[in-house]
N, C-alpha and C positions, 0 to 999 in steps of 0.2 A: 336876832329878830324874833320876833312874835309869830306864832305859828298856829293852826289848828292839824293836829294830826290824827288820822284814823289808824290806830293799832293793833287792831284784827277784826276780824267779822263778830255782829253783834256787839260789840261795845261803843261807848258814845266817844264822838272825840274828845280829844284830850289838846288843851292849849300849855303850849310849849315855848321853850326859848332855843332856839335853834343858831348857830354860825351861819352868816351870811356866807354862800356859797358863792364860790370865784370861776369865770367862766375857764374853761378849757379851750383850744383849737376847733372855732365853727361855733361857737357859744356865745349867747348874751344875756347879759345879768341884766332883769326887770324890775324895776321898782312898781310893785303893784298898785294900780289906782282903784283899782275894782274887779272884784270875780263876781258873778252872777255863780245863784245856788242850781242846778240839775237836778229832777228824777234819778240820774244817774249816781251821782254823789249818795243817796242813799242805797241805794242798790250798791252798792258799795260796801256801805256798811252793812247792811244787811251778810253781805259775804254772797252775794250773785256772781261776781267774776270770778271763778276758780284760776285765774291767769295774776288775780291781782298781787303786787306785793305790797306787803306789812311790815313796818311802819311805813307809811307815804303820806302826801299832806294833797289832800285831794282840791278841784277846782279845775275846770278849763274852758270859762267863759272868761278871759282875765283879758284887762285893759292894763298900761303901763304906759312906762319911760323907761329907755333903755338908759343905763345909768354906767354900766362897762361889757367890750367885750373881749372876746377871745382872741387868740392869733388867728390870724388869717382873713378875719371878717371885714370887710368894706364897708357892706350895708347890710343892716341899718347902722348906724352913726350914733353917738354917743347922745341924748337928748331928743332923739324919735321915739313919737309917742307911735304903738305898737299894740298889738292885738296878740293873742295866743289861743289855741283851740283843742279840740279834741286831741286829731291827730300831734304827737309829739316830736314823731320821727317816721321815716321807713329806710329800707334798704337800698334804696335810689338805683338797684339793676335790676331787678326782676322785672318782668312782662310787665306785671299794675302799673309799675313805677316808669318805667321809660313810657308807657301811652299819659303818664300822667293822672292813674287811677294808684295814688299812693294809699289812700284808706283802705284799698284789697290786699295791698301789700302784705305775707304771712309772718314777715318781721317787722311788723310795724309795732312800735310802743303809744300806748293811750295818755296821754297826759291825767294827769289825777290817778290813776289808777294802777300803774308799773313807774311813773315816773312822777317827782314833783312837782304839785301844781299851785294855783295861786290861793289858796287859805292860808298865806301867809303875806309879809311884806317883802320879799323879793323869794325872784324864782330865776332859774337858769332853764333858755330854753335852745331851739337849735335855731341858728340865724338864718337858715330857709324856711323854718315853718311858723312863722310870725307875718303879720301883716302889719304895715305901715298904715296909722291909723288916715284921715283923712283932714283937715285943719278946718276946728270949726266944729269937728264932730265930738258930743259929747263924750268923756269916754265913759261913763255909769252908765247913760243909754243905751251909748252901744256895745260894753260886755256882753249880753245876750246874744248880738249878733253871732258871736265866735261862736257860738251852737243850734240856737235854735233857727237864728239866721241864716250861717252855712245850710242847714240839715232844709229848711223850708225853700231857699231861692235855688241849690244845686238841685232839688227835687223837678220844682218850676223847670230850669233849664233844661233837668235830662226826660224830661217829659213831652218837652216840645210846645213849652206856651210861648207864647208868639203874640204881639198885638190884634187885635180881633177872635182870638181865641175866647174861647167860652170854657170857665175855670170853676168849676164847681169844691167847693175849702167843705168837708165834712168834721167840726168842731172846730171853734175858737178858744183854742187855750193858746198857751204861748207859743209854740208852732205856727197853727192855724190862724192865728190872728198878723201874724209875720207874711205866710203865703197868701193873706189877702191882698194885705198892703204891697205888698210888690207884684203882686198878679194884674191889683190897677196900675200902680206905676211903671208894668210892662205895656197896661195898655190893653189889658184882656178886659174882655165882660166878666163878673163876678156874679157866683151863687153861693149861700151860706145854705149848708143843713145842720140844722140841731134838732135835738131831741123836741124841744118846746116852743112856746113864742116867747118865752122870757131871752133871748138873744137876738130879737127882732131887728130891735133897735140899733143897736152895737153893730152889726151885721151894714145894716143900711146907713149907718154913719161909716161907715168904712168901703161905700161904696157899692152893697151891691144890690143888686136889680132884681133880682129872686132870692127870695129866703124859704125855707122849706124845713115844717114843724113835723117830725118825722111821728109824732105820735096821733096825728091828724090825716095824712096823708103818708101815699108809697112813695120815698124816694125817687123810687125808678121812675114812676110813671110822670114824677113831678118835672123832672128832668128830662126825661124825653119831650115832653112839651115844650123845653125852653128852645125853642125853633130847629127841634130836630136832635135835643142833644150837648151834652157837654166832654166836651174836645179832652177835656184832662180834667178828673175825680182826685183830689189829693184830700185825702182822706189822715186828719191829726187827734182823731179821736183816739184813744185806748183802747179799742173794741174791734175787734177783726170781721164781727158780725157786721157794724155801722158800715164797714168798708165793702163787704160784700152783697149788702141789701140794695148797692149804687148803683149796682152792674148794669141794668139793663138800662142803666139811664144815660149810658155815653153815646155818644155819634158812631155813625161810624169809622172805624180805625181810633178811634178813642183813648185814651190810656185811664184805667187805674193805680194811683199810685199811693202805696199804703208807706206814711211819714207814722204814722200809730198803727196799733193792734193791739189782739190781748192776749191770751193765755189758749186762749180755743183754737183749732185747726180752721182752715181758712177755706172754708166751701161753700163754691160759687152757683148761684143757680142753671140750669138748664132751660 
């Protein structure tokens, strides 16, 4: 099979012919339909994960068909189209993992990045951490889900947005443009902040009712006027500053929740 492989830090990848790999016990073989590319994948290459291992064939927005599995496996079934994501694996006993926080898990392996991911045309992954795609659903559009997707609606959820919630998205990149859409389609009121009014538009085709040009106006105080406050700050920008400038602009009992940041330490006003 056709591959693209990252073979150590700083060098470009390398496309390869690789053996289709056969699943083991608890494994299913994916026929790739689509991986979406990540910020992460290059952080990658760059040589940012000191955990990672080399050679590995990076990817873990991947959309498929389960095409064979392993001993043991029930479900999914031979011909379910399938999702794959970040997470690869965990330890399935430790504390994270039995509450069902497996991403905390201390042996958990990354897809793309310790294990094989989808820059190629088949991948073996573990037949618990796959999702069963939905029928009907595209699977190109929805590769992104399996990250920026998971990372923006599980954010949403452990945040506590709620229908009639008031949802303030700080930047619309691929993240923040995911946490809007499903902030309406939870049902919440929506606020966009950007840097400009060049996102005005987009912002307010995507539903939302305040938009906030942060080089015009204070964040904070634009927000506290939106009737007292916004219940959840999910902040997709790069900038840890962007995310800290919001603060004073939540409700009370409010959350801040940083889906972005940057490089700077994260200090909050008084």
């Amino acid at each position: 099979m056709r591959a693209a492989v990252a073979t150590g830090p700083n060098l470009p990848l390398a496309l390869d012919n690789l053996d289709v790999p056969q699943p083991a016990a608890g494994e299913v073989l994916v026929k790739v339909t689509a991986c979406g590319v990540c910020f992460s994948d290059l952080n990658l290459l760059r040589g940012h994960y000191p955990f990672a291992r080399y050679p590995v064939v990076p990817g873990h927005e991947i959309t498929g068909v389960v095409t064979a599995v392993g001993e043991g496996v029930t479900f999914p079934e031979v011909g379910t189209a399938v999702g794959a994501q970040f997470l690869y694996d965990s330890c399935g006993h430790c504390d994270y993992c039995v509450r069902g926080d497996q991403i905390l898990c201390p042996r958990k392996r990354i897809t793309g990045i310790v294990a094989d991911g989808g820059y190629a045309e088949y991948a073996l992954f573990k037949a618990g951490f796959v999702t069963p795609l939905p029928d009907g659903l595209d699977p190109v559009a929805a590769a992104p889900l399996m990250c920026a997707g998971l990372t923006s609606f599980n954010g949403l959820r452990q945040a506590g947005a709620t229908a009639g919630s008031r949802v303030a998205v700080v930047g619309l990149g691929g993240v923040g443009t995911l946490a809007a859409r499903y902030a309406v389609a939870m049902g919440a009121r929506l606020a966009v902040v950007g840097r400009s009014r060049r996102g005005e538009d987009q912002a307010k085709a995507l539903g939302a009712e305040l938009f906030v040009a942060t080089d015009e106006s204070d964040p904070a105080d634009a927000l506290k006027g939106w009737d007292g406050g916004a219940d959840v700050v999910l902040n997709a920008a790069p900038s840890t500053a962007a995310a800290a400038a919001t603060l004073g602009g939540l409700a009370p009992d409010g959350t801040l929740l940083l889906l972005g940041y940057g490089n700077e330490p994260l200090t909050l006003p008084t």
